[in-house]
C-alpha positions as CSV (number, residue, x, y, z in Angstrom):
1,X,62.2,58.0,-14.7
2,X,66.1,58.9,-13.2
3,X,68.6,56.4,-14.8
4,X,71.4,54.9,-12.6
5,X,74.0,57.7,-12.1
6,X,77.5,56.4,-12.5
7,X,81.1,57.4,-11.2
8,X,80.0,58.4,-7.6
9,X,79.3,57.0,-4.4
10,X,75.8,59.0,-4.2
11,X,74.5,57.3,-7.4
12,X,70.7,56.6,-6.9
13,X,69.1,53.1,-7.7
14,X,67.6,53.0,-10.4
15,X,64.4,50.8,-10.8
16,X,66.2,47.5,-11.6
17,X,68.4,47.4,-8.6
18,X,65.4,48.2,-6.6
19,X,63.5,45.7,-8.1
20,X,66.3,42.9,-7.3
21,X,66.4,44.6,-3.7
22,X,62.6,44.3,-3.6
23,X,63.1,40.7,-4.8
24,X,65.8,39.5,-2.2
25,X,63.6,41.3,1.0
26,X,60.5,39.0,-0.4
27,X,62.8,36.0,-0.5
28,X,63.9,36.9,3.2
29,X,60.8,37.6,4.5
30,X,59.1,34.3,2.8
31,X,62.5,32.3,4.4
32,X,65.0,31.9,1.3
33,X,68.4,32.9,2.4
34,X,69.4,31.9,-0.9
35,X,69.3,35.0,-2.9
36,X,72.5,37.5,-2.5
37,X,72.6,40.8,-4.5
38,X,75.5,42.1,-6.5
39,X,78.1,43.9,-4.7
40,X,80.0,45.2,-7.7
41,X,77.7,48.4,-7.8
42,X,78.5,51.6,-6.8
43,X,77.8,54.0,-4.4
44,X,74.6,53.3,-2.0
45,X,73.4,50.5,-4.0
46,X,77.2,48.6,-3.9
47,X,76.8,49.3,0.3
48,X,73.0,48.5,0.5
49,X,74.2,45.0,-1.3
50,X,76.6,44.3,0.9
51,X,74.6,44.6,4.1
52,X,71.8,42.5,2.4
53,X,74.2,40.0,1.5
54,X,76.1,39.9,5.2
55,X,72.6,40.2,6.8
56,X,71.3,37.0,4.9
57,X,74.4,35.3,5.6
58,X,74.1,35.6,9.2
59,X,70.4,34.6,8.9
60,X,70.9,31.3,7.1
61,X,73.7,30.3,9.2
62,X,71.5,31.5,12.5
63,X,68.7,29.1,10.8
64,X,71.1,26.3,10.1
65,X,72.4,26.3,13.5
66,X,69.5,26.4,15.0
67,X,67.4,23.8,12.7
68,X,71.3,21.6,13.6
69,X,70.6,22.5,17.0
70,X,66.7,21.5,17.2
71,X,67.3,18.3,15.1
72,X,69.9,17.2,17.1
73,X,67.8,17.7,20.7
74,X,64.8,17.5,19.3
75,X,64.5,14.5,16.6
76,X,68.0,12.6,17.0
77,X,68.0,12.7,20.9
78,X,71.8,13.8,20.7
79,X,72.0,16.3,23.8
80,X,74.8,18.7,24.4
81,X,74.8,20.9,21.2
82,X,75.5,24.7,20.7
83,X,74.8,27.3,17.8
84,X,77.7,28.4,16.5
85,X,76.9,31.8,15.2
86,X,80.2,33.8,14.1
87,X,79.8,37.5,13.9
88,X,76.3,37.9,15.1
89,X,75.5,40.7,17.7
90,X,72.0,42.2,19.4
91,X,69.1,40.4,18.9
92,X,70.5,37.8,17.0
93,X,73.1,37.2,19.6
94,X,70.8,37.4,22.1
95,X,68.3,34.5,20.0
96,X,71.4,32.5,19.4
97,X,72.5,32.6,23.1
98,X,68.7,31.9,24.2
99,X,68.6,28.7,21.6
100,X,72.3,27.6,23.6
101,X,70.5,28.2,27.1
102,X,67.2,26.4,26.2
103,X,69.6,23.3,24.8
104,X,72.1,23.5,27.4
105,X,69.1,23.4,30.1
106,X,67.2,20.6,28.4
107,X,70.3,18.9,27.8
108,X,71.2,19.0,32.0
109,X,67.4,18.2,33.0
110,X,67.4,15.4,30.8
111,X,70.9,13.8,31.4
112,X,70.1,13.9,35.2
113,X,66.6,12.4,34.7
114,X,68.3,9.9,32.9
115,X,71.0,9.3,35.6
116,X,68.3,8.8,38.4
117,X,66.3,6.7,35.9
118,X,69.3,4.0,35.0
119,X,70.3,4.2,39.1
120,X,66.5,3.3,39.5
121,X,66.9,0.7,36.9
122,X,70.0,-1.0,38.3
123,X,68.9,-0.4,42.2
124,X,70.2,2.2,43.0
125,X,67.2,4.2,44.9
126,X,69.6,6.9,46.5
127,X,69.5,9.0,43.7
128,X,67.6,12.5,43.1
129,X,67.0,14.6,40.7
130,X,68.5,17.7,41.8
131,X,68.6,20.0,38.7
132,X,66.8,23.4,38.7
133,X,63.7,23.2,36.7
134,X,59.7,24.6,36.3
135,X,57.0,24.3,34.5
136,X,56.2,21.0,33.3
137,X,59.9,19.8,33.9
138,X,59.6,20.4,37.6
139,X,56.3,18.5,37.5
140,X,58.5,15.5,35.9
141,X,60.9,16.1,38.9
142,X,58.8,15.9,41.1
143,X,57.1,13.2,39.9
144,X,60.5,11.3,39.2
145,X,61.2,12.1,42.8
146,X,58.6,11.2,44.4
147,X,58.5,7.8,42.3
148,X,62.2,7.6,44.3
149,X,60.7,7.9,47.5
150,X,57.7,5.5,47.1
151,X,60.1,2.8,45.9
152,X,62.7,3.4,48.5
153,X,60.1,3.1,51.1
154,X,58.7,0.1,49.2
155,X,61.9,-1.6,48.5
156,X,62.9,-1.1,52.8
157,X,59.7,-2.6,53.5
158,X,59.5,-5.0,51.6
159,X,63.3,-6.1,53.1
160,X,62.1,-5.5,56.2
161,X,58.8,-8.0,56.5
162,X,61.2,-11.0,54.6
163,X,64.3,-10.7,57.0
164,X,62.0,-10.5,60.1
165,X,59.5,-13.3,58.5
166,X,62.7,-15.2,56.2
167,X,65.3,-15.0,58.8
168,X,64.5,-13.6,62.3
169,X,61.3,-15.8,62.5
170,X,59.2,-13.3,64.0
171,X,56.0,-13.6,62.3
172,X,53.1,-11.3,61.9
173,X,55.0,-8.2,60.0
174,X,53.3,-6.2,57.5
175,X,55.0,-3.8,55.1
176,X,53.8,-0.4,55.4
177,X,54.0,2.1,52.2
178,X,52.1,5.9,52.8
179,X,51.0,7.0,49.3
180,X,51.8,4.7,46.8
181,X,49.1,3.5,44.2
182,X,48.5,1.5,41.1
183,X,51.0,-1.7,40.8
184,X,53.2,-0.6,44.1
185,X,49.7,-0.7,46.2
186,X,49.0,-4.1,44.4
187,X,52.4,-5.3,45.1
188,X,52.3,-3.7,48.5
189,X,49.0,-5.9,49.4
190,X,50.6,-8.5,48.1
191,X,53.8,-8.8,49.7
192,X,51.4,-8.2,53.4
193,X,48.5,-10.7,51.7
194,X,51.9,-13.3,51.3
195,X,52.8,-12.5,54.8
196,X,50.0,-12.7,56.6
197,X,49.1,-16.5,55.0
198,X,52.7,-17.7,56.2
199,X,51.9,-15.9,59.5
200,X,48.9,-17.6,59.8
201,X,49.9,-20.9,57.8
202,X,53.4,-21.5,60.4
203,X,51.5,-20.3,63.9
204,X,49.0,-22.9,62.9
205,X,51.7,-25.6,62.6
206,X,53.4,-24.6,65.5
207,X,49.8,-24.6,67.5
208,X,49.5,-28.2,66.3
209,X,52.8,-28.9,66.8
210,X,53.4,-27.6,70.2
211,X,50.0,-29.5,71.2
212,X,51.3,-33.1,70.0
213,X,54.4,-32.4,72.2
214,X,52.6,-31.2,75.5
215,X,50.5,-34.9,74.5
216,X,47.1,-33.3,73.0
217,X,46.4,-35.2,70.3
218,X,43.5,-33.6,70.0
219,X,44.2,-30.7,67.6
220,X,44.6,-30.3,63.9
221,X,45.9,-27.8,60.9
222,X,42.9,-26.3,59.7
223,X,44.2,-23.4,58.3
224,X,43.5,-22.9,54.0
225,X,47.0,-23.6,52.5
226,X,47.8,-24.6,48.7
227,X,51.3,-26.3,47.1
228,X,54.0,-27.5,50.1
229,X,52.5,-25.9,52.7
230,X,49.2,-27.7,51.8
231,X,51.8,-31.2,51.6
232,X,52.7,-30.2,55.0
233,X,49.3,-29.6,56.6
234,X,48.7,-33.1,55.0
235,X,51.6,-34.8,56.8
236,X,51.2,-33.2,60.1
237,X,47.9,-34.2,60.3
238,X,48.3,-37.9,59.1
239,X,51.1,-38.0,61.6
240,X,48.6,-36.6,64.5
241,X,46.2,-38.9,63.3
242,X,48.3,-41.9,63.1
243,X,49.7,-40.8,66.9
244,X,46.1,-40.6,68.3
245,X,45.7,-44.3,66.8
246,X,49.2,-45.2,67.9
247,X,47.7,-43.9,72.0
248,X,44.6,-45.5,71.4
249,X,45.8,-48.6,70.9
250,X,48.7,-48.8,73.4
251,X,46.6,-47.6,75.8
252,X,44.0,-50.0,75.2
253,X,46.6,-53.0,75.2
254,X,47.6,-51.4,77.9
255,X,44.4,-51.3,80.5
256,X,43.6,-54.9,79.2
257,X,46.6,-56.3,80.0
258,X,47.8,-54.3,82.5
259,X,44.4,-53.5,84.5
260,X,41.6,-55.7,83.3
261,X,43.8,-58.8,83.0
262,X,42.9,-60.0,79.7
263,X,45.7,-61.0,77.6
264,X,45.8,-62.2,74.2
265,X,45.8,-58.1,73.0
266,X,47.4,-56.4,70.2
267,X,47.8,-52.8,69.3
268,X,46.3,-52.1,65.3
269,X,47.8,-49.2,63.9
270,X,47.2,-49.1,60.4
271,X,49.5,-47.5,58.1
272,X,52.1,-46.9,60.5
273,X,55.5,-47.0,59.7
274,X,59.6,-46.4,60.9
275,X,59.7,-45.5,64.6
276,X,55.7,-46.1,64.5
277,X,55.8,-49.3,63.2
278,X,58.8,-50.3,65.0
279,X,57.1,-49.0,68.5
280,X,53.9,-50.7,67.9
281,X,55.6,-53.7,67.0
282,X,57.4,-53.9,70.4
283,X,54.1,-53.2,72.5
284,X,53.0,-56.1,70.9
285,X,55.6,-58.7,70.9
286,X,55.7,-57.4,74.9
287,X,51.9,-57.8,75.4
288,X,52.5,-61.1,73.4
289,X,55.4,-62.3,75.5
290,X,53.6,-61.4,78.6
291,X,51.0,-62.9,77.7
292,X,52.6,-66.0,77.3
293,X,54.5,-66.2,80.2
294,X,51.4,-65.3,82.5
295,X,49.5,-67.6,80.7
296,X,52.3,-70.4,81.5
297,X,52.8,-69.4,85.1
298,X,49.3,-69.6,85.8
299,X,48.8,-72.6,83.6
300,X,51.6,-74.3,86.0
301,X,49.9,-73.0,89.4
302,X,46.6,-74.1,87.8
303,X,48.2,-77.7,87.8
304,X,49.6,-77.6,90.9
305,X,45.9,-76.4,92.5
306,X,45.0,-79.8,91.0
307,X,47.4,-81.8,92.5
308,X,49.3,-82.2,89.3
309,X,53.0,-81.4,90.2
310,X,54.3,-82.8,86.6
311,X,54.6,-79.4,85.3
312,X,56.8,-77.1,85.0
313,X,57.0,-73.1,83.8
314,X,59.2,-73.2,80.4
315,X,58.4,-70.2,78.7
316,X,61.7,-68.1,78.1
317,X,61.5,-65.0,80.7
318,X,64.2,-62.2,81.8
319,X,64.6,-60.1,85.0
320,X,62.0,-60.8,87.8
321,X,60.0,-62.9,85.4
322,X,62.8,-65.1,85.5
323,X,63.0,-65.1,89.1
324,X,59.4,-65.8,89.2
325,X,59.5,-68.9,87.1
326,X,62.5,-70.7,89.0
327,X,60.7,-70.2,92.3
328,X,57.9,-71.3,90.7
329,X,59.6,-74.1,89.2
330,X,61.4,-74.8,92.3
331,X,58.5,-74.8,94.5
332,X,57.0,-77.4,92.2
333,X,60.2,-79.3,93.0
334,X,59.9,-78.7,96.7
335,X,56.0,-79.7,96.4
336,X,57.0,-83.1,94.6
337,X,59.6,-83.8,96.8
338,X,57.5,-83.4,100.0
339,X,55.2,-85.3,98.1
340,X,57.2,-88.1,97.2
341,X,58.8,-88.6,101.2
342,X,55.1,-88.4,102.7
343,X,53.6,-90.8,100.2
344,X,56.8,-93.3,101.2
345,X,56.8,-92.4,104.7
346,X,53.1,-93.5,104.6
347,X,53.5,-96.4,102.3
348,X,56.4,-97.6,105.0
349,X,54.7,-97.2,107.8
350,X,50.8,-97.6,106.9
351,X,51.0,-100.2,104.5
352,X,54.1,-102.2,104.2
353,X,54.3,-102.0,108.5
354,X,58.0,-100.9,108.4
355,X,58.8,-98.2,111.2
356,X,60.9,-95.6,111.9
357,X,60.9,-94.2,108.2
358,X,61.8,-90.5,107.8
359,X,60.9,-87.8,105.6
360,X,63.9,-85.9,103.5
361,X,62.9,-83.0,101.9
362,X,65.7,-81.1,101.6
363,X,65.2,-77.2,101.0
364,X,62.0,-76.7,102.6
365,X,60.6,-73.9,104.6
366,X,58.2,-73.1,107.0
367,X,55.1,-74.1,106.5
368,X,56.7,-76.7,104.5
369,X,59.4,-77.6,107.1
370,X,56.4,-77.4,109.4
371,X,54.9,-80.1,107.5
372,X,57.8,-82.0,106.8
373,X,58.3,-81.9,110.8
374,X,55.6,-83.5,111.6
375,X,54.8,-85.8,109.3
C-alpha cells in the first residue's frame, strides 16, 4: 500500500485520511453534523477537508434552522419565522426557501383564521377568510366560511323574529335558517318553538280580551302556558269569571227590581274586590235604597187606601223621588185637610144644626176642588 505523499498539492490519501473521510460521510449520512475533518493537510486531501467541513456546516445550520423553524410553527405555536441559511445555494436554497414558503403560508392561513375566529368570537360576523389556500386548508376555509354564513343568517334572524315579536308587536314570525344543523338547527327550532308559544300564548289573551270588551263574557284562555304567562292566564280568567258573576248578579237585581217588582235583592259577588267590590257595593246600597223608599211610598198609599191619612213618606230620597214623596206627602195633607172641613162641615150642619158652614181647603184641585165645591 502507497503511503501519504508529501510537499505537493497532488499528494494521494493514504488509507487513514480515507478512513476519517469514510468516517465523517457515515456520520452525515446517519445525521451527525458533528464530525469536521482536518484541514491542515495537503494537497487533495487539505481541499476534500475543507468542502466536507463547509458542506457539514451548511447542513447542520440548514437542520437547525429548520428544526427552529418547525418547533416554533409546529410545537410552540409562534408563527412568523424564517430559516436563516447564510451561504447556501441550489438545492439547499431551494429547501431552505420552500421551508420559508410553507411557514410563511401557514403562518398567513392561520393568522387570518384566527382573525375571523376572534371577530366571530366578539360579534363581529362580517369577516371572511379570504387567504389563498387548498387542500385540507381550503376545506377549513370553507368550512370557517360557511360557519360565517350560517351564523350571520342565524344571528339576522333571530334579530328579526324578536324586534317584530319584542318591539313591533306583529306576532306570528318565524326565523328561517337554509342549511344549518346540529346546535344552530336546535337553537333555530327553538327560537321559532319560543315564538310561536308567545304567538299563540298573546293572540289568545287578546281573543279573551277583546271578547270581555265587546261584553262576551263567555270566553276563556285555554291556551297551555307555564311561569307568568301561566300567572296571567290565571288572572284573566278569574277576572272573566268574577265579571260574568259581577253581570249575573246585577242583572238579576236588576230584572227583580226593575221588571218583576220584587225588592229586597242583592247582588253576591264573591271574592270581588276594588272597582268590583266598590261597583257591587253601589248596586246594592241602590237596590237597597230603592227598595226602601218604594217600600215607604207604597206603605204610605197603602194607608191612605185605608182611610188612614196619619202617615206620611219619610224615607230620605233625591231627584224625582223627592218630588215624588212631597206630592205624595202633600196630597196626604190635601186629603186630611178635605177631610177635616167635610167631617166639620157635616158635624155643623148634620149634627150640631148650625148652617151655612163652609169647607176651606186650601190648595186643592180638580177633582178635589170638585169635591170641595160641592160639598
Amino acid at each position: 500500500m502507497a503511503g501519504k505523499a508529501t510537499g505537493t498539492t497532488d499528494a494521494v490519501p493514504g488509507d487513514e485520511e480515507l478512513r476519517r473521510l469514510l468516517a465523517g460521510l457515515t456520520a452525515v449520512r446517519d445525521g451527525d453534523f458533528g464530525t469536521r475533518l482536518p484541514d491542515d493537510s495537503p494537497g487533495l486531501m487539505g481541499d476534500i477537508a475543507t468542502v466536507f467541513n463547509g458542506m457539514v456546516d451548511q447542513l447542520s445550520v440548514f437542520t437547525s434552522e429548520v428544526t427552529r423553524v418547525s418547533r416554533e410553527v409546529g410545537t410552540e405555536g409562534t408563527l412568523g419565522g424564517q430559516a436563516q441559511v447564510p451561504g447556501v445555494s441550489g438545492t439547499w436554497a431551494d429547501l431552505t426557501d420552500s421551508v420559508n414558503a410553507m411557514a410563511g403560508n401557514l403562518t398567513t392561513q392561520v393568522r387570518d383564521i384566527a382573525q375571523v375566529a376572534t371577530a366571530v368570537a366578539k360579534g363581529d360576523l362580517s369577516q371572511k377568510i379570504d387567504v389563498p389556500a387548498r387542500g385540507e386548508i381550503l376545506q377549513l376555509k370553507e368550512t370557517v366560511n360557511t360557519m360565517v354564513d350560517q351564523l350571520s343568517a342565524f344571528a339576522d334572524e333571530v334579530t328579526r323574529v324578536a324586534r317584530e315579536v319584542g318591539t313591533e308587536g306583529r306576532l306570528g314570525g318565524q326565523a328561517q335558517v337554509p342549511g344549518v344543523a346540529g346546535v344552530w338547527r336546535d337553537l333555530t327550532d327553538s327560537v321559532n318553538f319560543m315564538a310561536g308559544n308567545l304567538t299563540a300564548q298573546v293572540r289568545n289573551v287578546a281573543q279573551v280580551t277583546t271578547a270581555v270588551a265587546q261584553g262576551d263574557l263567555s270566553q276563556k284562555i285555554t291556551v297551555d302556558a307555564r311561569g307568568e304567562i301561566l300567572e296571567l292566564k290565571s288572572t284573566i280568567n278569574t277576572m272573566v269569571d268574577q265579571l260574568s258573576a259581577f253581570a249575573d248578579e246585577v242583572t238579576r237585581v236588576a230584572r227583580e227590581v226593575g221588571t218583576e217588582g220584587r225588592l229586597g235583592g242583592q247582588a253576591d259577588v264573591k271574592g270581588v274586590k276594588g272597582t268590583w267590590r266598590d261597583l257591587t257595593d253601589s248596586v246594592n246600597f241602590m237596590a237597597g235604597n230603592l227598595t226602601n223608599q218604594v217600600r215607604n211610598v207604597a206603605q204610605v198609599a197603602t194607608a191612605v187606601a185605608q182611610g188612614d191619612l196619619s202617615q206620611k213618606i219619610t224615607v230620605d230620597a233625591r231627584g224625582e223621588i223627592l218630588e215624588l214623596k212631597s206630592t205624595i206627602n202633600t196630597m196626604v195633607d190635601q186629603l186630611s185637610a178635605f177631610a177635616d172641613e167635610v167631617t166639620r162641615v157635616a158635624r155643623e150642619v148634620g149634627t150640631e144644626g148650625r148652617l151655612g158652614g163652609q169647607a176651606q181647603v186650601r190648595g186643592v184641585a180638580g177633582t178635589w176642588k170638585d169635591l170641595t165645591d160641592n160639598v
